[in-house]
C-alpha positions as CSV (number, residue, x, y, z in Angstrom):
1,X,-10.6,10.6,-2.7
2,X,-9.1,12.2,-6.0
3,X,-8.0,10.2,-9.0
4,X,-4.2,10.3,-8.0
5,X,-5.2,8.3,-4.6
6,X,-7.6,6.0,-6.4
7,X,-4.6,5.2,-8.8
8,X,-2.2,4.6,-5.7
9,X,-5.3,2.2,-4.3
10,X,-5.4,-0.1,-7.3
11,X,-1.7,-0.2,-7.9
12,X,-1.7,-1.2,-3.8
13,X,-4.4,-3.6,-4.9
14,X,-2.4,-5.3,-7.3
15,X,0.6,-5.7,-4.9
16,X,-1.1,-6.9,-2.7
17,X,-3.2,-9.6,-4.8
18,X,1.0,-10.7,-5.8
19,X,2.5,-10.9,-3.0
20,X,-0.3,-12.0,-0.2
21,X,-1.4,-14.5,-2.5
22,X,-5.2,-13.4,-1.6
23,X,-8.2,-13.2,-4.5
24,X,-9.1,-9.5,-5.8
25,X,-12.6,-10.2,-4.1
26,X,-11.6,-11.6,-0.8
27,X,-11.3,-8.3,0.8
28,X,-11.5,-4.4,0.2
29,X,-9.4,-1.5,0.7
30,X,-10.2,-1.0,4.2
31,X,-9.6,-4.8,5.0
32,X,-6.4,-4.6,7.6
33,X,-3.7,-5.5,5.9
34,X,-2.1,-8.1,8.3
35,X,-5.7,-10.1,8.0
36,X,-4.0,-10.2,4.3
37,X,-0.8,-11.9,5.7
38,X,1.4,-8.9,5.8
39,X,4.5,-9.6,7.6
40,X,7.8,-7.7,8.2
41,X,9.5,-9.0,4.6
42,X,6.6,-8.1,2.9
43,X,6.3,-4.7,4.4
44,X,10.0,-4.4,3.6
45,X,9.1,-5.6,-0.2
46,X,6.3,-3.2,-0.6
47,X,8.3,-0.4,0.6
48,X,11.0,-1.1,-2.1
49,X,8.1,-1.3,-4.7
50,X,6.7,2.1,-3.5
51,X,9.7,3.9,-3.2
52,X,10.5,2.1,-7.2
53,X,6.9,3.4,-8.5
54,X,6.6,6.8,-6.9
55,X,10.3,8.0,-6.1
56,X,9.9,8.2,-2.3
57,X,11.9,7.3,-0.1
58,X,9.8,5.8,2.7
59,X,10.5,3.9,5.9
60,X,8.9,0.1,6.4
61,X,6.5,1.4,9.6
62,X,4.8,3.6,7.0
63,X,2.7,0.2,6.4
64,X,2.1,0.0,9.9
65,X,0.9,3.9,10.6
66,X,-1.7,3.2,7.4
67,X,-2.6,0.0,8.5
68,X,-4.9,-1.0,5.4
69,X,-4.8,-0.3,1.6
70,X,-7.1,3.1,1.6
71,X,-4.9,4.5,4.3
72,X,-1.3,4.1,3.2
73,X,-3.3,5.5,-0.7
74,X,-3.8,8.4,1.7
75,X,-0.5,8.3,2.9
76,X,1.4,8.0,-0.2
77,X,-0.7,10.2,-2.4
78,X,0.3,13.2,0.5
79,X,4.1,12.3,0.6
80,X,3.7,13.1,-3.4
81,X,1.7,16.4,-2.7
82,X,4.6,17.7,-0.3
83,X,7.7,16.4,-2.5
């Protein structure tokens, strides 16, 4: 992983820690992230907060084709690479 993606991770990590309500140490970044109660209005919030911190515009089922907090890094950090 390169710093850029490891960045994306912890800001992910962060969101996530707000708006699931979970501990920091209850899970890692490969922990599916409907175990960590994502639901539609949450992927619909994270989107918005993506799209505010990185200036992409990206649709809700990107949460669902990166499934856990490493993945949609991935994803997010290669959406920056091509823009």
């Amino acid at each position: 992983m390169n710093t850029e993606t490891d960045a994306i991770e912890s800001w992910l990590v962060d969101r996530v820690v707000a708006y699931g309500r979970v501990d920091t140490g209850t899970f890692t970044p490969e922990t599916p992230l409907a175990e960590l109660g994502l639901d539609s209005v949450y992927a619909l919030t994270l989107c918005g907060d993506i799209e505010d911190e990185y200036d992409l515009d990206v649709d809700p089922t990107i949460v669902w084709d990166h499934p856990t907090i490493r993945e949609l890094a991935g994803g997010i950090s290669e959406r920056l690479a091509a823009a």
